[in-house]
C-alpha positions in Angstrom: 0.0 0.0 0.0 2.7 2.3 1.4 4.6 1.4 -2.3 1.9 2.3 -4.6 1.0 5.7 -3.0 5.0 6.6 -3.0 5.3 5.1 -6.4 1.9 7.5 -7.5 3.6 10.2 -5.8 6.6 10.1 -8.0 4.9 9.8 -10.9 3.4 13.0 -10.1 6.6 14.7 -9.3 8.3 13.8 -12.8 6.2 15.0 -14.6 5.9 18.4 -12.6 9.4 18.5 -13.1 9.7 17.6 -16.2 6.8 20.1 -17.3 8.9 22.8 -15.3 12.1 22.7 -17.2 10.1 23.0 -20.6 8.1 25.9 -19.2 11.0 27.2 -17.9 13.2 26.5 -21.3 10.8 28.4 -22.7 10.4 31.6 -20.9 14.0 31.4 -20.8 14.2 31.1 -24.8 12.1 34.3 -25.4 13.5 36.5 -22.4 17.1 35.3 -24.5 15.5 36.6 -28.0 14.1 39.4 -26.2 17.9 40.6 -24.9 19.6 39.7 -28.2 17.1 41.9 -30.2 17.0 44.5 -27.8 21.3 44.7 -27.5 21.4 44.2 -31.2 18.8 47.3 -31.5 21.0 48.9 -29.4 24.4 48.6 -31.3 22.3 49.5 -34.9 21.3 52.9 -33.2 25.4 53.6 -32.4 26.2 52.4 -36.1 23.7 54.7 -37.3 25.4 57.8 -35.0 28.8 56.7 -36.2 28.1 56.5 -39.9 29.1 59.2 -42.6 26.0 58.4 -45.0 27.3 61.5 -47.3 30.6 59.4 -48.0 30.9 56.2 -49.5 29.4 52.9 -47.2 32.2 51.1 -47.7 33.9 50.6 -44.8 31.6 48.9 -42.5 33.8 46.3 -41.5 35.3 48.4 -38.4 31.9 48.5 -36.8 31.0 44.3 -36.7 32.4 43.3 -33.3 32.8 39.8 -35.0 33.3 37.9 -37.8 29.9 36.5 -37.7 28.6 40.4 -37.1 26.8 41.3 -40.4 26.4 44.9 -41.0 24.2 46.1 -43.9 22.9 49.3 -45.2 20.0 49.0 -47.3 18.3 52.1 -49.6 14.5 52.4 -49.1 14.5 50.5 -52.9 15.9 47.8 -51.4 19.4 47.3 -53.0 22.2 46.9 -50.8 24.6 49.9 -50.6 27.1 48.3 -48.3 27.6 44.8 -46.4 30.4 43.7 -44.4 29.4 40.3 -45.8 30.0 40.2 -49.6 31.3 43.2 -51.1 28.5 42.8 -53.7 25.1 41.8 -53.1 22.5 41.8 -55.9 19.3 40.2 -55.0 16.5 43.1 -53.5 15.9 43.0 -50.0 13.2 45.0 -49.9 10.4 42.2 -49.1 12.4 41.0 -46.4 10.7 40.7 -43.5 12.6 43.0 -41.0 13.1 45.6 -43.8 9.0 46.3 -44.0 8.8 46.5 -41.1 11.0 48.6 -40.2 10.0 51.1 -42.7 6.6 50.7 -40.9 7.5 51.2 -37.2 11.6 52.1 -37.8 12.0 48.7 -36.3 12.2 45.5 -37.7 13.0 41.4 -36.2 13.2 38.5 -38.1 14.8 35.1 -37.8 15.7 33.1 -40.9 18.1 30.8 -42.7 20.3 33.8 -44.2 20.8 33.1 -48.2 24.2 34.5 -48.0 26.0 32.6 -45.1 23.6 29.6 -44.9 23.5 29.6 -41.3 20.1 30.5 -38.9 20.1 34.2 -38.7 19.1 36.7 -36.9 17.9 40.0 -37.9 16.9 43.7 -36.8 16.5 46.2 -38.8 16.5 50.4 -38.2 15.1 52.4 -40.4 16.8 55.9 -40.0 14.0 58.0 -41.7 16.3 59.2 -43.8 17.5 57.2 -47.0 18.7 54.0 -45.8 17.8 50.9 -43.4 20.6 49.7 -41.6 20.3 45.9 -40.5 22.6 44.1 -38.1 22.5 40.2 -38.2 24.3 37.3 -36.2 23.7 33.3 -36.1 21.1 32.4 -33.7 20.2 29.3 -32.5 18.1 30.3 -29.8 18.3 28.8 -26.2 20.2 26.0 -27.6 23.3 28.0 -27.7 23.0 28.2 -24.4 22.3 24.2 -22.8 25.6 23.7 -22.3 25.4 26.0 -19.0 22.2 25.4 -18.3 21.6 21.5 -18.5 24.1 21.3 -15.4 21.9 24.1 -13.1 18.3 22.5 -14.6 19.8 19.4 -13.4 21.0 20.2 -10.0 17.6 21.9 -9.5 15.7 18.6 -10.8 18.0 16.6 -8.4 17.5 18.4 -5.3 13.7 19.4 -5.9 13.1 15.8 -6.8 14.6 14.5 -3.3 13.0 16.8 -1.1 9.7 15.5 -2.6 10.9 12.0 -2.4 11.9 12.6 1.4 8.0 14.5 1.7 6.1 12.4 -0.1 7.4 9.0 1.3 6.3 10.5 5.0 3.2 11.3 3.7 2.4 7.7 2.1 3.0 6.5 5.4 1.1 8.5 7.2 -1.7 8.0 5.0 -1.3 4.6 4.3 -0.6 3.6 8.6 -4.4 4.3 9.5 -5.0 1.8 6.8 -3.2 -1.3 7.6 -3.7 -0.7 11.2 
């Protein structure tokens, strides 16, 4: 009797765990996307102090902190001026997603496969209100980028949560089951 009720118990307690670290995984995915977009917006807003848009666009290279930092400058026709990518970049970008809108709310977020690098992207987008839309990308890959620090402390947390419980809810099976076979 005392078994089945700890046994029932546990069941219960895996998968409140387990349902925990996926919540959790989650909110902690779209706080990440949230901080990336906002630092990225951010950075674009410097750029777009720093940049000379009456000379020629192109030097942007000094302003990627990275080599997978991609800095371009877009006209409101969509044709690329300047990218720290490629040196020439001929398809229009205009019906990108971050580029409208951004020239609807001077902001714009997407997250893609990029054509040029091939890798997941992502992208913001300022629209200066002048001529040009400056758009910063990097690779993202979301929270997974990230599991290597935080498989250890989901772990630990999952380890000591799940043996308090244990500890609790075999005293309770006891106590509830002791009436019983009494």
């Amino acid at each position: 009797m005392t078994k089945s009720i700890l046994r029932y118990f546990i069941v219960i307690l895996v998968v409140a765990l387990l349902s925990s670290c996926v919540i959790s995984g989650a909110l902690l995915s779209n706080s990440i996307l949230d901080t990336t977009e906002h630092d990225m917006l951010y950075s674009l807003k410097l750029i777009d102090y720093a940049l000379d848009y009456q000379q020629p666009l192109e030097k942007l290279n000094p302003f990627a902190y990275s080599d997978d930092t991609r800095i371009s400058v877009i006209d409101l026709e969509g044709n690329v001026v300047a990218d720290t990518a490629k040196d020439s970049i001929s398809e229009n970008h205009l019906n990108r997603e971050e580029i409208q809108e951004a020239l609807k709310s001077s902001e714009g977020y997407a997250q893609r496969k990029s054509e040029t690098t091939g890798e997941d992207t992502l992208y913001v987008a300022l629209y200066n209100h002048e001529d040009y839309i400056i758009r910063l990308a990097i690779p993202y890959h979301g929270i997974t980028d990230y599991l290597g620090s935080l498989i250890p402390a989901f772990a630990v947390s999952s380890i000591i949560s799940f043996l308090i419980a244990f500890i609790l809810s075999r005293k309770l099976a006891v106590t509830i089951s002791k009436p019983i076979i009494e």
